[in-house]
mmCIF file as gemmi writes it, N, C-alpha and C atoms, coordinates in Angstrom:
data_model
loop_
_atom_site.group_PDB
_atom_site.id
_atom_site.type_symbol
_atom_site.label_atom_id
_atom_site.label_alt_id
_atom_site.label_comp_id
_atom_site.label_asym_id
_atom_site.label_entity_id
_atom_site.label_seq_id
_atom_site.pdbx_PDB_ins_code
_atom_site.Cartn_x
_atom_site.Cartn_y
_atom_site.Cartn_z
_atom_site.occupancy
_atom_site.B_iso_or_equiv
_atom_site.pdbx_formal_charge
_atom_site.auth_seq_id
_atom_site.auth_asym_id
_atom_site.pdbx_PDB_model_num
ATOM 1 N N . UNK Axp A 1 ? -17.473 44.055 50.966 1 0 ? 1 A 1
ATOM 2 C CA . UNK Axp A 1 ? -17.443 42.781 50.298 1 0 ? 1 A 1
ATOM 3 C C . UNK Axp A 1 ? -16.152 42.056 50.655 1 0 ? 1 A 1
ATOM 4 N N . UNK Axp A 2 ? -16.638 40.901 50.641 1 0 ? 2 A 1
ATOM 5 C CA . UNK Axp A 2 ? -15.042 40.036 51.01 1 0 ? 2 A 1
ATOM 6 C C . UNK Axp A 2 ? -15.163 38.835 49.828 1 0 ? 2 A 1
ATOM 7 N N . UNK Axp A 3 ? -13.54 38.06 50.282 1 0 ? 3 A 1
ATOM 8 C CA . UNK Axp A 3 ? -13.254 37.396 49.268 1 0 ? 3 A 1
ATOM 9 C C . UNK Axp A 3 ? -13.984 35.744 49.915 1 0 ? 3 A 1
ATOM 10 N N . UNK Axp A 4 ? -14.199 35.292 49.035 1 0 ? 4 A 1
ATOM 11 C CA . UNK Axp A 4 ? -14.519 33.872 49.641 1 0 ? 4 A 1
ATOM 12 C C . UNK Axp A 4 ? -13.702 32.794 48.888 1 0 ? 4 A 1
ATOM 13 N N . UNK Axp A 5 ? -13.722 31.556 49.045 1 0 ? 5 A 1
ATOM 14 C CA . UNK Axp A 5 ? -12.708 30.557 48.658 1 0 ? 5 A 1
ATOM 15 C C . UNK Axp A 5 ? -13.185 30.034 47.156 1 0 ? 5 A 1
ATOM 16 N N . UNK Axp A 6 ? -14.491 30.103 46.915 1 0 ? 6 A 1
ATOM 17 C CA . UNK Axp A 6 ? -15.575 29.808 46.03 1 0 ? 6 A 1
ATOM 18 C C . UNK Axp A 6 ? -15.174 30.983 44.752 1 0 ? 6 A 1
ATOM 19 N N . UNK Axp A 7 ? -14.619 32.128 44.541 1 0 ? 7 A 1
ATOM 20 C CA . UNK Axp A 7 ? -14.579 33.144 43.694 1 0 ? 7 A 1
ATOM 21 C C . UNK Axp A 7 ? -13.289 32.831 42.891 1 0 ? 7 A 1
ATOM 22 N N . UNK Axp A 8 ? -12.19 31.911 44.016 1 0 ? 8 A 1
ATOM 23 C CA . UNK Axp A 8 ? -10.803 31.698 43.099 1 0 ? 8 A 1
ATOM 24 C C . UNK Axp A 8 ? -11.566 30.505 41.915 1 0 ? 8 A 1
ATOM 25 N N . UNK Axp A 9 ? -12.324 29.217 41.593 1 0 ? 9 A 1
ATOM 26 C CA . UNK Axp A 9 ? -12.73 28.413 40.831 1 0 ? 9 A 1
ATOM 27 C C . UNK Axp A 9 ? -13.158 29.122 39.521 1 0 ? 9 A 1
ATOM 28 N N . UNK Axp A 10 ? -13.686 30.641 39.531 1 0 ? 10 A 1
ATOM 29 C CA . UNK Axp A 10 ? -14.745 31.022 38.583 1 0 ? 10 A 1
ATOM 30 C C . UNK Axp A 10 ? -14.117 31.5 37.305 1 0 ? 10 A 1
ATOM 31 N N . UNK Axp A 11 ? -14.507 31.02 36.733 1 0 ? 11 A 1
ATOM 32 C CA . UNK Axp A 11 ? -14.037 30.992 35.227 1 0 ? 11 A 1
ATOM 33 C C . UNK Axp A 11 ? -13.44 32.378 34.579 1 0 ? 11 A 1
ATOM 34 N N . UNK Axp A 12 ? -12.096 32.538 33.68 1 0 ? 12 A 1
ATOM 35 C CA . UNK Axp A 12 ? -12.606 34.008 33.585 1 0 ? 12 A 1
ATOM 36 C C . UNK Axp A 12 ? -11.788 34.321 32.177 1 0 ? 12 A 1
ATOM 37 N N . UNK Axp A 13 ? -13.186 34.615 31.38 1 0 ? 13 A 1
ATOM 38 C CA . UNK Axp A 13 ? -14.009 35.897 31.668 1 0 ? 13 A 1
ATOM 39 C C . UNK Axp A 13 ? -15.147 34.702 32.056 1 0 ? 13 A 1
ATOM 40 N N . UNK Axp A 14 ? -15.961 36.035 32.735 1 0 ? 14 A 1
ATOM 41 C CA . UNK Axp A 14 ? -17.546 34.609 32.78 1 0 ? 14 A 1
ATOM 42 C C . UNK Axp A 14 ? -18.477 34.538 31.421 1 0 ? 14 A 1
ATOM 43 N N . UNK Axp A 15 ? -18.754 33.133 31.878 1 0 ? 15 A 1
ATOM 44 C CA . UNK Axp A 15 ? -19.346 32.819 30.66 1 0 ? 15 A 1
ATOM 45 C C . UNK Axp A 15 ? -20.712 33.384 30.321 1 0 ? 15 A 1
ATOM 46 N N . UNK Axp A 16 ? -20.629 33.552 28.989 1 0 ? 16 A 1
ATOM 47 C CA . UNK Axp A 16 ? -21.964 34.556 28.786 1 0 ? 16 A 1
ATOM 48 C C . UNK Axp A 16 ? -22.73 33.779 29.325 1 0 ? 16 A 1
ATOM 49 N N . UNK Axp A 17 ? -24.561 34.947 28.903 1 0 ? 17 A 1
ATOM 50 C CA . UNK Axp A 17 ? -25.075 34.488 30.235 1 0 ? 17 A 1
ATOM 51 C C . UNK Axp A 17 ? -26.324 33.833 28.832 1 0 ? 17 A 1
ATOM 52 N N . UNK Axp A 18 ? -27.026 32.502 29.179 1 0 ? 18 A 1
ATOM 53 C CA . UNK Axp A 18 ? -27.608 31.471 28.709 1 0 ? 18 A 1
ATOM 54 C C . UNK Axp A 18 ? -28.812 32.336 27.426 1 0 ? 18 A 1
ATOM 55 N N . UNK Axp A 19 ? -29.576 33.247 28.089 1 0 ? 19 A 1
ATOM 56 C CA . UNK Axp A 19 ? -30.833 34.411 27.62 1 0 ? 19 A 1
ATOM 57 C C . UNK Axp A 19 ? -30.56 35.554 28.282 1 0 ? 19 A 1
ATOM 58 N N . UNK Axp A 20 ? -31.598 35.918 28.268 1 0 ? 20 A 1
ATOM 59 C CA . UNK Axp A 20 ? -31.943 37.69 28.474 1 0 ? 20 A 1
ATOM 60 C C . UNK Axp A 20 ? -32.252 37.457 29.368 1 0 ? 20 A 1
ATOM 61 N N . UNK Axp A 21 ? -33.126 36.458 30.143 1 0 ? 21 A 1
ATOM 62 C CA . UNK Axp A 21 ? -34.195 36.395 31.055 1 0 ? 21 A 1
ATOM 63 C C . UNK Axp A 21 ? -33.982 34.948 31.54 1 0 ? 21 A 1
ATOM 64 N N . UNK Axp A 22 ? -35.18 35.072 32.728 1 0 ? 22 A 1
ATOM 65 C CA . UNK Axp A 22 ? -35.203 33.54 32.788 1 0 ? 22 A 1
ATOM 66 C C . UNK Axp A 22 ? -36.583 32.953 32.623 1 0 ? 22 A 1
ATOM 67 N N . UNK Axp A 23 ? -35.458 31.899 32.037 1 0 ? 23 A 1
ATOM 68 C CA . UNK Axp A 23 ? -37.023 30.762 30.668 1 0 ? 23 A 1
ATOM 69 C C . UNK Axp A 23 ? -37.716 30.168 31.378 1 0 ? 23 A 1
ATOM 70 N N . UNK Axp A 24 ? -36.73 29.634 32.524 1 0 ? 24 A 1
ATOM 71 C CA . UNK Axp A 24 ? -38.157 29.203 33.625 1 0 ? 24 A 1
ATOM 72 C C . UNK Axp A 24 ? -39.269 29.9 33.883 1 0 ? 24 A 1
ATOM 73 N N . UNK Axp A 25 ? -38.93 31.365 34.372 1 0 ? 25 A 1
ATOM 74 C CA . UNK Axp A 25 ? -40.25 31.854 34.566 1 0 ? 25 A 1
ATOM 75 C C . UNK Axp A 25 ? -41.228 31.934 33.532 1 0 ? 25 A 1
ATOM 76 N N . UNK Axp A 26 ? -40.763 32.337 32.409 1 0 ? 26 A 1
ATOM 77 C CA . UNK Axp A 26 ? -41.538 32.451 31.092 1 0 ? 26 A 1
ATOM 78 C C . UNK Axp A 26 ? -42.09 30.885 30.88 1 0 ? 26 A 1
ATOM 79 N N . UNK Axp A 27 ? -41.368 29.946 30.556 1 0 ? 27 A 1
ATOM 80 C CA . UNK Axp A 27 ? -42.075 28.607 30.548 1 0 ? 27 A 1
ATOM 81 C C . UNK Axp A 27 ? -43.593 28.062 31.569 1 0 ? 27 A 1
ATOM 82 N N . UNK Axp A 28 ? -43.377 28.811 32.791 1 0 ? 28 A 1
ATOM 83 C CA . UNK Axp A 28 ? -44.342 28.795 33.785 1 0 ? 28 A 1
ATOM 84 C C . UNK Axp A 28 ? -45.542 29.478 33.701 1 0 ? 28 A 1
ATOM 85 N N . UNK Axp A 29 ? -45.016 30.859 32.762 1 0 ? 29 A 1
ATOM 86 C CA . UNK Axp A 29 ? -46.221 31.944 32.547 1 0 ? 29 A 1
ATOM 87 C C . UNK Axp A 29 ? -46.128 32.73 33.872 1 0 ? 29 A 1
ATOM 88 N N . UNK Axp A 30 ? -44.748 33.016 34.6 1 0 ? 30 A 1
ATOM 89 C CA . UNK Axp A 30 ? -44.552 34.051 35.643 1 0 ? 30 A 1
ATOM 90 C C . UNK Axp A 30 ? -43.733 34.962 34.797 1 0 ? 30 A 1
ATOM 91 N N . UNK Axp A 31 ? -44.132 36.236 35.698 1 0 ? 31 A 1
ATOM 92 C CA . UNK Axp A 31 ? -42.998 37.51 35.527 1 0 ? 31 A 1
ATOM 93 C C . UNK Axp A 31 ? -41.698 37.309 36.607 1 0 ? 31 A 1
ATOM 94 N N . UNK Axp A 32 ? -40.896 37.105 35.763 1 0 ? 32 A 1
ATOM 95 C CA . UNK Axp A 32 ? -39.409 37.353 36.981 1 0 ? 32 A 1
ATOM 96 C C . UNK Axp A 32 ? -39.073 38.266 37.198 1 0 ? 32 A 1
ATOM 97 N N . UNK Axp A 33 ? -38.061 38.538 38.385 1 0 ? 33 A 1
ATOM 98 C CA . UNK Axp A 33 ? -38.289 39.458 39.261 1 0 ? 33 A 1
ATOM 99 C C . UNK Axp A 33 ? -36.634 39.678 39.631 1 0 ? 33 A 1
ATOM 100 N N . UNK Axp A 34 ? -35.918 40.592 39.205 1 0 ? 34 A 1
ATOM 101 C CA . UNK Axp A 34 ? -34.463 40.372 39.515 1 0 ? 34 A 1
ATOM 102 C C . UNK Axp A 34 ? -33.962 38.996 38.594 1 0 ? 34 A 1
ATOM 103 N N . UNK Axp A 35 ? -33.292 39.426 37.774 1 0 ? 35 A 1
ATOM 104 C CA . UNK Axp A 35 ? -32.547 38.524 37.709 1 0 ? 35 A 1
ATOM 105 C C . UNK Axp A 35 ? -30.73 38.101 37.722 1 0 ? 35 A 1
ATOM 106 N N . UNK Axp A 36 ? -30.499 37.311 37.666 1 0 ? 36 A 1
ATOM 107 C CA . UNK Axp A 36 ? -29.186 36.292 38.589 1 0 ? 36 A 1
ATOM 108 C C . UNK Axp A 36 ? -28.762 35.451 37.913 1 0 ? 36 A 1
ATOM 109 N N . UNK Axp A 37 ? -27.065 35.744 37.218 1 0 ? 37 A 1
ATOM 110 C CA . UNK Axp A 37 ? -26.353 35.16 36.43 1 0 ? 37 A 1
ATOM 111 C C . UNK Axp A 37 ? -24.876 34.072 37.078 1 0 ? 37 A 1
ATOM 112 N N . UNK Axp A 38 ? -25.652 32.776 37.293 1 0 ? 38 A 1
ATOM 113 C CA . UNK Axp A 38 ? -24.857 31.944 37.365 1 0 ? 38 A 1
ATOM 114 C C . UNK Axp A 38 ? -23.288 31.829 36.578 1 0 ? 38 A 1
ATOM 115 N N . UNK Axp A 39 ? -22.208 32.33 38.119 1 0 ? 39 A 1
ATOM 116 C CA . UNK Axp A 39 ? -20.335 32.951 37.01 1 0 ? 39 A 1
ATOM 117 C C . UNK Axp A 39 ? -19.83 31.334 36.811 1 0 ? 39 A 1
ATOM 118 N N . UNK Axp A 40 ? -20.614 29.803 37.102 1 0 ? 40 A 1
ATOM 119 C CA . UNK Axp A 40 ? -20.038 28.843 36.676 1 0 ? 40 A 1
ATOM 120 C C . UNK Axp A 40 ? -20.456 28.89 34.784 1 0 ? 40 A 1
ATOM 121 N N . UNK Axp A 41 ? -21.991 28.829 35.157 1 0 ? 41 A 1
ATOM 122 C CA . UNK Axp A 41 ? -22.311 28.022 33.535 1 0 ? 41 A 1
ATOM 123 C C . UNK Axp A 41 ? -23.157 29.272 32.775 1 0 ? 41 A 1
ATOM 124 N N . UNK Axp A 42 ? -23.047 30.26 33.009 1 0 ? 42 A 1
ATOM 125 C CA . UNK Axp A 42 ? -24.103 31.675 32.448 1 0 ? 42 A 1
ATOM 126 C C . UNK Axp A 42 ? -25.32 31.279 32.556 1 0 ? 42 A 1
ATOM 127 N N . UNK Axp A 43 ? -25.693 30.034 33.665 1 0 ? 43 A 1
ATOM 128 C CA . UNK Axp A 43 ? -27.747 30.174 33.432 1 0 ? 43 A 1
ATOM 129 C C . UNK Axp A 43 ? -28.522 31.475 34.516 1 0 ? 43 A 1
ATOM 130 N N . UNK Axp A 44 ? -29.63 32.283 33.653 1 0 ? 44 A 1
ATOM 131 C CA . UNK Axp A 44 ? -29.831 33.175 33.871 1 0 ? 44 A 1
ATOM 132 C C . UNK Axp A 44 ? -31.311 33.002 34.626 1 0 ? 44 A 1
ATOM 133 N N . UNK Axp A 45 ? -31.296 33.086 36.141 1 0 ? 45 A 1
ATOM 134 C CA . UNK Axp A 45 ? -32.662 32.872 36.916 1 0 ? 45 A 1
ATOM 135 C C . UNK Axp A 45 ? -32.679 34.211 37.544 1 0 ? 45 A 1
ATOM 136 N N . UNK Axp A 46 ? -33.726 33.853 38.13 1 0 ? 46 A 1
ATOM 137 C CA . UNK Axp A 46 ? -34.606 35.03 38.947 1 0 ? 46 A 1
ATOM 138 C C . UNK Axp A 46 ? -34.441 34.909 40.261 1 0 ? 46 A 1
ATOM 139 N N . UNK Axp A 47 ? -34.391 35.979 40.704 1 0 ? 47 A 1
ATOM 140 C CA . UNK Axp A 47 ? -34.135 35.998 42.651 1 0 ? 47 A 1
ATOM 141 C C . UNK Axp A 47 ? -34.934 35.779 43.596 1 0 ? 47 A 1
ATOM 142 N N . UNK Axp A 48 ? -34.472 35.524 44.41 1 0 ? 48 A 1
ATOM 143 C CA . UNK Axp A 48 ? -35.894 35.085 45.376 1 0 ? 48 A 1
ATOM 144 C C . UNK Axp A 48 ? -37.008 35.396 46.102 1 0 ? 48 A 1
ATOM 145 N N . UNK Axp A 49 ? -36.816 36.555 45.197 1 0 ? 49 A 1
ATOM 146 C CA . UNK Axp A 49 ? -37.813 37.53 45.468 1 0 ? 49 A 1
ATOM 147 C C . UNK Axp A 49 ? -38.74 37.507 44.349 1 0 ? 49 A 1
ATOM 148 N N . UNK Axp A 50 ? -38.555 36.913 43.342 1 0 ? 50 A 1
ATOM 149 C CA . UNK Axp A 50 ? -39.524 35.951 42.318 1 0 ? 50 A 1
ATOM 150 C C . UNK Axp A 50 ? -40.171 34.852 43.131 1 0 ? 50 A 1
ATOM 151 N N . UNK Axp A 51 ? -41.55 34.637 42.798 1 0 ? 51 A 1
ATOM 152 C CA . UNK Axp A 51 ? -42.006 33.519 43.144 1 0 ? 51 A 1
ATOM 153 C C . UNK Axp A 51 ? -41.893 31.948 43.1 1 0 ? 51 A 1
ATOM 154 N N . UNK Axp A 52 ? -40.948 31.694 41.897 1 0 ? 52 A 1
ATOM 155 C CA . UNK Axp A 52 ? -40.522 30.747 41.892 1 0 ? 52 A 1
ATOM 156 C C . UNK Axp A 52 ? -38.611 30.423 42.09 1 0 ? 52 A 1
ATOM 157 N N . UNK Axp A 53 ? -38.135 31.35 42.562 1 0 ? 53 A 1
ATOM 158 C CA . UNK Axp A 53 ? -36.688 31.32 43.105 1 0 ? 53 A 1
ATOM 159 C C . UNK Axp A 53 ? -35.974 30.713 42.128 1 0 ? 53 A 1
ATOM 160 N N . UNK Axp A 54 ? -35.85 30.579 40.77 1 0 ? 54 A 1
ATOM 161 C CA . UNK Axp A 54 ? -35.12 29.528 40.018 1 0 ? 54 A 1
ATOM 162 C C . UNK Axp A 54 ? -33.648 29.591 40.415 1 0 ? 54 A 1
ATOM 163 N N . UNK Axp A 55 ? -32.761 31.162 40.886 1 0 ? 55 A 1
ATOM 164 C CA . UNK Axp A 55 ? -31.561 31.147 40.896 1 0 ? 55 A 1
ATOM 165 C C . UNK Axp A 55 ? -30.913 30.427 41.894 1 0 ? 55 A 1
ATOM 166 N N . UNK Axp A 56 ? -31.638 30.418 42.934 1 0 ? 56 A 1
ATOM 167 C CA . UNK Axp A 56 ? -31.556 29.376 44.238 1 0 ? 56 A 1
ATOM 168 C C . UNK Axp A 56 ? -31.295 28.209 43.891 1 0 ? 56 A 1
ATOM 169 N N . UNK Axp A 57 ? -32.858 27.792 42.903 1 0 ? 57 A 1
ATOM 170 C CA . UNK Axp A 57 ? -33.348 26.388 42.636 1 0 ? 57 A 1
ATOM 171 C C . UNK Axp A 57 ? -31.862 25.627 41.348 1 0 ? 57 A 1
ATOM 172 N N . UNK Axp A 58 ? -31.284 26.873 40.923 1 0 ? 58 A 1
ATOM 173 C CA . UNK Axp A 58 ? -30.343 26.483 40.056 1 0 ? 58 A 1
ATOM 174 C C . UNK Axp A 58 ? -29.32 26.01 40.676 1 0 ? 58 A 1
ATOM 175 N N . UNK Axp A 59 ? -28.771 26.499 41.74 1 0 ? 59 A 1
ATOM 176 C CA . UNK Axp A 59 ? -27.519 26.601 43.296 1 0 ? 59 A 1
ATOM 177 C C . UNK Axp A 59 ? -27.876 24.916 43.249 1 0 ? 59 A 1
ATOM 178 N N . UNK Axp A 60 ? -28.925 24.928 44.134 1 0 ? 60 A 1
ATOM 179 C CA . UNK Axp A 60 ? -29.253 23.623 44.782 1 0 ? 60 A 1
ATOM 180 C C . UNK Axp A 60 ? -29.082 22.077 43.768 1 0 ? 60 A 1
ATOM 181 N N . UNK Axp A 61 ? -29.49 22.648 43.115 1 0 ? 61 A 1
ATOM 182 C CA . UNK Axp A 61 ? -29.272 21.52 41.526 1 0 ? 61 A 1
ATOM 183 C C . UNK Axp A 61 ? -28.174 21.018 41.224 1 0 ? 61 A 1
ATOM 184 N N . UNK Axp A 62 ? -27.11 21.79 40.857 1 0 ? 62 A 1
ATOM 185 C CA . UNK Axp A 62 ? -25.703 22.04 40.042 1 0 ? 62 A 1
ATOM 186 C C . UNK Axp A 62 ? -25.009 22.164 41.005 1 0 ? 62 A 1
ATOM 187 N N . UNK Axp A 63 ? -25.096 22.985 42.608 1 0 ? 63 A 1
ATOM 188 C CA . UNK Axp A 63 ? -23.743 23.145 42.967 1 0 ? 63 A 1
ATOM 189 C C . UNK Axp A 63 ? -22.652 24.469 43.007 1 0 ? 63 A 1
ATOM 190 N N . UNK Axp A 64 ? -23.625 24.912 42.084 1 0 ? 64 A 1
ATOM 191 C CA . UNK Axp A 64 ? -22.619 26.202 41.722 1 0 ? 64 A 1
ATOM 192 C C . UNK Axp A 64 ? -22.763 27.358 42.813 1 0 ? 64 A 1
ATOM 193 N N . UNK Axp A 65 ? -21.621 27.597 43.045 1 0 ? 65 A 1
ATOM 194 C CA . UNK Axp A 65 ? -21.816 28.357 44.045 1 0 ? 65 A 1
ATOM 195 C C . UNK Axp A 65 ? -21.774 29.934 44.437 1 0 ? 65 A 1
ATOM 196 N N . UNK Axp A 66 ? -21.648 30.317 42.862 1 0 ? 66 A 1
ATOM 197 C CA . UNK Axp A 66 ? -21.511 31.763 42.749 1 0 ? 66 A 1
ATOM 198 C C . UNK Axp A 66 ? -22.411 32.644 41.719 1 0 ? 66 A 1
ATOM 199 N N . UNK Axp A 67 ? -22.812 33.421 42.134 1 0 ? 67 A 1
ATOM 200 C CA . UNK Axp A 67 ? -24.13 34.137 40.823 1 0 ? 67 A 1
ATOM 201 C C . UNK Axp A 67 ? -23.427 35.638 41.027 1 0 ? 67 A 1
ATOM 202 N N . UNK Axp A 68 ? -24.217 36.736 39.758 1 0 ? 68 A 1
ATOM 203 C CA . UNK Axp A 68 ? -23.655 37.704 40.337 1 0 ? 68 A 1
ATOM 204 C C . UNK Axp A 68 ? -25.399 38.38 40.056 1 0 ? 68 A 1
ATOM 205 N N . UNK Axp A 69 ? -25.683 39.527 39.959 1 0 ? 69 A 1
ATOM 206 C CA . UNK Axp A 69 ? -26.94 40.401 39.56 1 0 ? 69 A 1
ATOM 207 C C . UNK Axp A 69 ? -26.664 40.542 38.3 1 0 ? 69 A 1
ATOM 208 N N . UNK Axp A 70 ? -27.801 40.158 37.577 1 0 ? 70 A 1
ATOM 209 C CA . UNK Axp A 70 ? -27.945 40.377 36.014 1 0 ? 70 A 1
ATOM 210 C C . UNK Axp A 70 ? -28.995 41.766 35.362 1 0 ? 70 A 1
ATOM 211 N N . UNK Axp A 71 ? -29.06 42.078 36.253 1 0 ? 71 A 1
ATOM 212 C CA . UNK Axp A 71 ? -29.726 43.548 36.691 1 0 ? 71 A 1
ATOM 213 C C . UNK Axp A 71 ? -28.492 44.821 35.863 1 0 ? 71 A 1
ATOM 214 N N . UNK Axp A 72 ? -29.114 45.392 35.021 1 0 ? 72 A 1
ATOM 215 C CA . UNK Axp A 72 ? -28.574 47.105 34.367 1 0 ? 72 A 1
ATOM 216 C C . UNK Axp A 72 ? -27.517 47.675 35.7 1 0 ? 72 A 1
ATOM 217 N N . UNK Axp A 73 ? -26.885 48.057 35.602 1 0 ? 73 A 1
ATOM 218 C CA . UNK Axp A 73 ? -26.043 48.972 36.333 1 0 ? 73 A 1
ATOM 219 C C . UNK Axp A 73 ? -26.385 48.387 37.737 1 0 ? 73 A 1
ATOM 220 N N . UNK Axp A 74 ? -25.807 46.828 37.981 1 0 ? 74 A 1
ATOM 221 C CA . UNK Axp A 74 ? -25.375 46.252 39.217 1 0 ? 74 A 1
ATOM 222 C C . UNK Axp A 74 ? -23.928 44.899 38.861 1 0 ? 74 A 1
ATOM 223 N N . UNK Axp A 75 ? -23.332 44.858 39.715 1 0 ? 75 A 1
ATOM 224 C CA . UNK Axp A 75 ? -22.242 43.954 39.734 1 0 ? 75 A 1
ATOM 225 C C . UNK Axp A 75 ? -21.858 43.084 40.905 1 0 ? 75 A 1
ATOM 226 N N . UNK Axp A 76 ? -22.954 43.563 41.599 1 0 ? 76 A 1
ATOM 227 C CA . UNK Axp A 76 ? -22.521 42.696 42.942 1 0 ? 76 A 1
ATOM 228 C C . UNK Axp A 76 ? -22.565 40.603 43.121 1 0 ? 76 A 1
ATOM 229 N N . UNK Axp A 77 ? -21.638 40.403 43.789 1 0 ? 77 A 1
ATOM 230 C CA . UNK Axp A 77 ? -21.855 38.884 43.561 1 0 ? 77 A 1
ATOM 231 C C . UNK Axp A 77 ? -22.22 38.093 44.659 1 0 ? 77 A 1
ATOM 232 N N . UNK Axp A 78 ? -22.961 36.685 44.607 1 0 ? 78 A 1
ATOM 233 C CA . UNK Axp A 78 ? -23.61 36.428 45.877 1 0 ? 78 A 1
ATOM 234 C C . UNK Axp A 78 ? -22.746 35.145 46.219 1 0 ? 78 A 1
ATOM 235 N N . UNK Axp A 79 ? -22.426 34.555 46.954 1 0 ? 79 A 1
ATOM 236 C CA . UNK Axp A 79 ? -21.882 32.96 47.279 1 0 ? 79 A 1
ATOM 237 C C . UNK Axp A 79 ? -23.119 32.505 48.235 1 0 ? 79 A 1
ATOM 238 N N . UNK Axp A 80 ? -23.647 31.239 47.26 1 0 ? 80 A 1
ATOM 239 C CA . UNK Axp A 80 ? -24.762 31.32 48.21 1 0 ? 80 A 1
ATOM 240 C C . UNK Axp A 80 ? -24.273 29.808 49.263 1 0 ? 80 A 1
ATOM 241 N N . UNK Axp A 81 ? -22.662 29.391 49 1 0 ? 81 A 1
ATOM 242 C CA . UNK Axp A 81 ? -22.251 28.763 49.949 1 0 ? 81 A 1
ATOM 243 C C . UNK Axp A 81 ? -21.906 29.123 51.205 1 0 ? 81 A 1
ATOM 244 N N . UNK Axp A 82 ? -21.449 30.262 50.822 1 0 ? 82 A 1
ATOM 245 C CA . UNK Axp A 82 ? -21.084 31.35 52.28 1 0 ? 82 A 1
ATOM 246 C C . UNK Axp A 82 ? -22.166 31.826 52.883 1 0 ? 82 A 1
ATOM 247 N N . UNK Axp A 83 ? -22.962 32.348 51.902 1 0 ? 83 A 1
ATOM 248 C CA . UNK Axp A 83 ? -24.551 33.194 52.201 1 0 ? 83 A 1
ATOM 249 C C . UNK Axp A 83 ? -23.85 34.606 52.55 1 0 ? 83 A 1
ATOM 250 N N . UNK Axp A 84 ? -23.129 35.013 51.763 1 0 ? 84 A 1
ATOM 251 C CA . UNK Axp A 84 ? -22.666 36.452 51.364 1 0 ? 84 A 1
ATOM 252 C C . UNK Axp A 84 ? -22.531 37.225 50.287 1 0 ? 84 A 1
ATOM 253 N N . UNK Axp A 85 ? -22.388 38.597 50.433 1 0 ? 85 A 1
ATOM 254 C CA . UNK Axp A 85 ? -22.246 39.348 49.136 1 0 ? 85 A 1
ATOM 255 C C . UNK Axp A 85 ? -20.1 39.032 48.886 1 0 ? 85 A 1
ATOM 256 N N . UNK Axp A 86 ? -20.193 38.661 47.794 1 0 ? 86 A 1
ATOM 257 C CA . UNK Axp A 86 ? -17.707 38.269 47.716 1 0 ? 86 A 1
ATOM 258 C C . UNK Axp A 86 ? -18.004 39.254 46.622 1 0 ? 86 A 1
């Protein structure tokens, strides 16, 4: 893992995370699939390996450029400006 320029901005501690889940998918009547905790604003989407990509769809929206895995016993973080694991 490396550092990216995007990880010095992130708030800290991070901000809790919005739900449990993500409401998009539930609002849609999908099962999400992985989910992905936005370290700007705590909104909590699904990976893109969900059918409807909300954590992406959240990136693209807002800007934000850092999520980490909201997944049990994971911590890894993504910059999806870089398109790396920081």
């Amino acid at each position: 893992m490396s550092e990216c320029p995007h990880t010095a901005a992130l708030p800290r501690p991070e901000p809790p995370p919005s739900s449990e889940t993500c409401q998009a998918c539930l609002a849609a009547g999908v099962q999400p699939v992985h989910l992905r905790l936005c370290l700007i604003c705590g909104s909590v989407g699904c990976c893109d390996s969900s059918p409807l990509r909300h954590a992406s769809a959240h990136f693209a929206e807002s800007g934000h450029p850092v999520m980490r895995s909201f997944e049990p016993g994971e911590s890894w973080r993504w910059c999806f400006v870089d398109g790396s694991i920081v």
